[in-house]
C-alpha positions in Angstrom: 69.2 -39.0 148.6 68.7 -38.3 145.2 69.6 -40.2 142.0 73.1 -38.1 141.5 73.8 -39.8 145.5 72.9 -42.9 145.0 75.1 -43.3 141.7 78.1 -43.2 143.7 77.8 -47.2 143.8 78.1 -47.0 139.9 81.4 -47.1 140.0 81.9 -47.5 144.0 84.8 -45.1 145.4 83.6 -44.9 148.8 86.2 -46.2 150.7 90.2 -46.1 149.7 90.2 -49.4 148.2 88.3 -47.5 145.0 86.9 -50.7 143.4 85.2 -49.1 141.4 82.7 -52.0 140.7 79.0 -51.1 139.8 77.5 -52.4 143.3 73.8 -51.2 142.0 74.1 -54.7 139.2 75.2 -56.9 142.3 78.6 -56.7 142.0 80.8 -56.8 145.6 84.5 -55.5 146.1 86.6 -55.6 148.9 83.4 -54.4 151.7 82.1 -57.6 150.7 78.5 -55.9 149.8 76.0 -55.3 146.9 74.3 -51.4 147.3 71.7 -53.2 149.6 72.1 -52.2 153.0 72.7 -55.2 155.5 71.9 -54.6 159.1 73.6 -57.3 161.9 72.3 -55.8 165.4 70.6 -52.5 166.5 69.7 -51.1 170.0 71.3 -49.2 172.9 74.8 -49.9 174.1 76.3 -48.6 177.2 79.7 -49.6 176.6 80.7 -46.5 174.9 82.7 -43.7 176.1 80.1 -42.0 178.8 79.3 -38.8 177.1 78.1 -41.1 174.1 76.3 -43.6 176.2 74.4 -41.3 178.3 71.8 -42.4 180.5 69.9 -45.2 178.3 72.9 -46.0 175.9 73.6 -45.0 172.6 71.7 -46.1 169.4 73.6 -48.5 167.7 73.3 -49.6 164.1 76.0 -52.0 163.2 75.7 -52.6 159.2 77.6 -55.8 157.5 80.6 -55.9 155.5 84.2 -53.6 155.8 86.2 -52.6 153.4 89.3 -53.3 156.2 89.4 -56.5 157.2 91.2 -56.5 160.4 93.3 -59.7 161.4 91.6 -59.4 165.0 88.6 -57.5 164.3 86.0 -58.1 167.4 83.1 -57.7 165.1 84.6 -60.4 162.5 81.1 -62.1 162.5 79.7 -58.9 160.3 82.8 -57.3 158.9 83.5 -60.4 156.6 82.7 -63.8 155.1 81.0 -66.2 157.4 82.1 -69.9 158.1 82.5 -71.6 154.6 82.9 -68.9 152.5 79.0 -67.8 153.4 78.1 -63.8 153.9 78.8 -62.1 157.0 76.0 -62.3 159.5 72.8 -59.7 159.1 69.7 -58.9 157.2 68.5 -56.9 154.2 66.8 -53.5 154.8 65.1 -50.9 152.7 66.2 -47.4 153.0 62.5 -46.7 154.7 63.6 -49.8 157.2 66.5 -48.3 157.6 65.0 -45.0 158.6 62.2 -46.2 160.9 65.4 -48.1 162.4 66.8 -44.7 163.2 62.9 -43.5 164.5 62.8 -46.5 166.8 66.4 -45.9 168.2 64.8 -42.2 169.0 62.1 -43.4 170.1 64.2 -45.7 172.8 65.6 -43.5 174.3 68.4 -43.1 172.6 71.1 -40.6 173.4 72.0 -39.9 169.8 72.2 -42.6 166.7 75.9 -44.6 166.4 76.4 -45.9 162.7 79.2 -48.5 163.1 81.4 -49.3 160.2 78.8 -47.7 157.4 81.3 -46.7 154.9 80.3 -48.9 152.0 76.2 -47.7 152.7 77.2 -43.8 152.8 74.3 -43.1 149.8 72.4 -45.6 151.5 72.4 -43.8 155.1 71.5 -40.5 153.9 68.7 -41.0 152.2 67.7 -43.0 155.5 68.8 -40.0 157.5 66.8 -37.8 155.1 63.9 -39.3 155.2 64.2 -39.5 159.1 64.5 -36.1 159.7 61.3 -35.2 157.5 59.4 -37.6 159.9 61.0 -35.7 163.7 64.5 -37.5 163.9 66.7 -35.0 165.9 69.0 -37.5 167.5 73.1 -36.2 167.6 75.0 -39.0 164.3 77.6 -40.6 165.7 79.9 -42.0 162.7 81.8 -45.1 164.2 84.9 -45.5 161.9 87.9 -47.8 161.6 89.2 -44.7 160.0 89.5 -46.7 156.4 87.5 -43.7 154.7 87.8 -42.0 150.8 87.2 -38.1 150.6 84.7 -39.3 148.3 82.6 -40.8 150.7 83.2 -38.4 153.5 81.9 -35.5 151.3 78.5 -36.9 151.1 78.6 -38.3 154.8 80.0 -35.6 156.6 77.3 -32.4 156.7 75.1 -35.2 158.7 77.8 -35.6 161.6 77.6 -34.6 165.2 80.6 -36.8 166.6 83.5 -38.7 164.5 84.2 -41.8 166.4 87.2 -42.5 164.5 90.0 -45.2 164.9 94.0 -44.0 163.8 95.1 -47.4 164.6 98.4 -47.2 163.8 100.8 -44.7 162.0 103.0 -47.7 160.8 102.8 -50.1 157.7 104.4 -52.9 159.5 102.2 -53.0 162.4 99.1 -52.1 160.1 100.1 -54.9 157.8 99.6 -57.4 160.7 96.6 -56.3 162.9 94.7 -54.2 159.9 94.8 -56.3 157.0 96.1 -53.4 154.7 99.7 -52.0 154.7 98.2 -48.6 153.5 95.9 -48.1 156.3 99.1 -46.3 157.9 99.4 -43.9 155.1 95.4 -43.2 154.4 94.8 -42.4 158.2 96.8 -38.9 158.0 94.2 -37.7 155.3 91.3 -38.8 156.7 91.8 -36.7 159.6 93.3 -33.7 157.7 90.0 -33.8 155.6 87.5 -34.1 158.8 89.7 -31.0 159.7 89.3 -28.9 157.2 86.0 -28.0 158.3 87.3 -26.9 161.4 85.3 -29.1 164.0 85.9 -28.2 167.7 85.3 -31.0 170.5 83.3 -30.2 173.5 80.8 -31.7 175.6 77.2 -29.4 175.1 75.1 -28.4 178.1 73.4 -31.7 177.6 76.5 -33.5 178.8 76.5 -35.0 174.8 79.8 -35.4 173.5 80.1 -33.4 169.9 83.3 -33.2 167.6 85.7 -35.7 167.0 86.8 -38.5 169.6 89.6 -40.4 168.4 90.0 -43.9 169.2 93.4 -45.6 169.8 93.7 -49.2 170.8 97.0 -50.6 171.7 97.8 -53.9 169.4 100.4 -56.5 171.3 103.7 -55.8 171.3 103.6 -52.0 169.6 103.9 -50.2 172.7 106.4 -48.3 170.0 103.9 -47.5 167.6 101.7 -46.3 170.1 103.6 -44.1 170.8 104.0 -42.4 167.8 100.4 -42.1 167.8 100.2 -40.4 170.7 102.7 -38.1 169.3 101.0 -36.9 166.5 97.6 -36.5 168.4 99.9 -33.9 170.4 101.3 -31.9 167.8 98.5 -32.3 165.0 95.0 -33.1 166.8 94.8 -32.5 170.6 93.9 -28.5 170.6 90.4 -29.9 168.7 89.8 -33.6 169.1 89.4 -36.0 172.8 91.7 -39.1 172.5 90.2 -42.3 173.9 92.8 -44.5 175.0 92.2 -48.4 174.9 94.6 -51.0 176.6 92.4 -54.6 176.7 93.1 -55.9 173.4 91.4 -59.5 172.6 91.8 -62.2 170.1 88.2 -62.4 168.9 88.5 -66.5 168.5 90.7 -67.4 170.8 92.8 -69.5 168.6 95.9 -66.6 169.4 97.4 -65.7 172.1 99.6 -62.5 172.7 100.7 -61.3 176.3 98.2 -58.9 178.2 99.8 -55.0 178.4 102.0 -55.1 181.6 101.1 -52.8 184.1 104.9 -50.9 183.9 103.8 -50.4 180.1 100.3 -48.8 180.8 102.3 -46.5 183.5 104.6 -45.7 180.8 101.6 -44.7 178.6 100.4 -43.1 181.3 103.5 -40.8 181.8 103.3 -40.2 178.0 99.7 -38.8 178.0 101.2 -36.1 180.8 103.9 -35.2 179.0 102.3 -34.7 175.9 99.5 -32.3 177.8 96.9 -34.7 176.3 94.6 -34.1 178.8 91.2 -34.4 177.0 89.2 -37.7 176.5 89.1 -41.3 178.2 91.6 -44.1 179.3 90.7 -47.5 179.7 91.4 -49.4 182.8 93.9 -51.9 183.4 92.6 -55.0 184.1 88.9 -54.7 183.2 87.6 -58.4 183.3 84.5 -57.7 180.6 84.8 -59.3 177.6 83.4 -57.5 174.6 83.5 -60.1 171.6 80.0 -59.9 170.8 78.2 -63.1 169.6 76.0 -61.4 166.1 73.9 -64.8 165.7 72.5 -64.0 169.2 69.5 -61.4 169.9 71.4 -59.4 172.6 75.3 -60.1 170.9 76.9 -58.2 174.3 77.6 -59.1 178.6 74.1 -58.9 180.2 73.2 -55.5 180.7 75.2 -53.6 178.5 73.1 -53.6 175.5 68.8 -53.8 174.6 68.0 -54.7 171.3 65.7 -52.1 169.3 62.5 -54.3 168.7 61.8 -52.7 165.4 64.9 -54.9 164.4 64.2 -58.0 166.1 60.7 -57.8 164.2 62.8 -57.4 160.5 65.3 -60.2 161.6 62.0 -62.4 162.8 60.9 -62.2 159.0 64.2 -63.6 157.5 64.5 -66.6 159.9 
């Protein structure tokens, strides 16, 4: 990316919290990050929806930091601060790391490259993506969202997206308050996907079997069987006729220091009933009952269950260096 990208961490509005601090001098706001990129794991994972995964598994990137910080976020070793106040786990990359990153992942066998939680990085990924391309990347972008994103930083994001992988968590402020850190997240999430709209994406699976569009990710919190919902509501009348819903039931306490009820299987018939009433008929529900725990462990080489992830050895090599 040019200079005119990259001074968007000048005065950094990337994400809806609009700190505005000048990230490029070292200063952090709410993601928790200076303007240099921070990688915690990449490599393929198979535990995403199948049309993403495809036969090897997708290409993950999972970058440190968040500008939501999630009461129960599963990924809590890289979204925030560490034990005693230290940085959330993962290394320093250059933007040419960064791109052979993306080159490996191709290289790998990849079925298309998954950027999870890369808000805060946006300048940062493009000129990765850019330079990429003008050394034989082709891989389908994935953009893996908790839906916590600025206009700002989707207009310089969005001409490099095949697939949104976007989270509407919740439409209300009480139950965002608790599970999503933010009270606002319930208000910003209607405008993010208005704006993702506006382009007039259309969701379908390509000859290839690859997934391209917007999938949009809902994950029922304990004890908002409500609120759900009312999510499921609005995917009918606003989102269904051009995005797939993926419908997750198996929430987990990423410590285990709380405890809330599983989903009981009356309530997941009841959400099943909803989904045919509703004509939602496009996209993925999870399983009741799946035994597969997916708190990954970040200070590990392979953070996932055996055999649903291989790390890209490009980034085993850069993490090697740091140790």
């Amino acid at each position: 990316m040019d200079e005119l990208g990259m001074s968007a961490y000048n005065q950094c509005r990337l994400c809806p919290i609009y700190c505005t601090v000048n990230r490029r001098e070292g200063r952090i706001g709410r993601c928790g990050e200076t303007d240099t990129v921070r990688v915690a794991w990449s490599g393929l994972h198979r535990g995403e929806e199948p049309p993403i995964t495809g036969d090897l598994g997708s290409g993950m990137i999972f970058f440190s930091g968040c500008p939501l910080h999630c009461a129960y976020c599963q990924n809590h070793q890289i979204s925030g601060k560490g034990e005693s106040g230290t940085k959330a786990v993962g290394i320093e990359v250059s933007i040419a790391e960064l791109s052979k990153m993306m080159l490996g992942l191709q290289d790998q066998g990849a079925t298309n490259l998954n950027l999870v939680t890369g808000t805060h990085f946006i300048p940062s990924i493009v000129a990765a993506l850019n330079l990429a391309r003008s050394q034989g990347f082709t891989l389908d972008v994935v953009w893996n969202s908790s839906g916590f994103e600025s206009p700002e930083g989707l207009s310089l994001i969005d001409p490099y997206i095949d697939l949104y992988l976007i989270d509407v968590k919740t439409l209300r402020e009480d139950v965002s308050a608790e599970f999503c850190g933010l009270a606002r997240y319930a208000s910003i999430i209607r405008p993010v996907m208005q704006y993702i709209h506006q382009n007039q994406r259309t969701t379908f699976i390509d000859e290839e079997g690859h997934l391209k569009g917007i999938l949009v990710r809902h994950l029922v919190f304990p004890g908002t069987l409500d609120a759900t919902k009312e999510v499921l509501l609005y995917f009918a009348q606003e989102l269904k006729s051009s995005c797939y819903l993926s419908l997750m039931v198996q929430f987990e306490p990423p410590k285990g220091d709380v405890r809330f009820p599983a989903i009981r299987e009356e309530e997941y018939n009841d959400l099943l009933l909803a989904l045919e009433e509703l004509e939602i008929e496009d996209g993925f529900v999870q399983e009741l009952g799946e035994n597969v725990s997916w708190i990954p462990d970040f200070t590990q080489e392979n953070p996932f269950p055996e055999g649903f992830a291989t790390p890209l050895p490009y980034f085993l090599s850069l993490k090697a260096k740091t140790s």
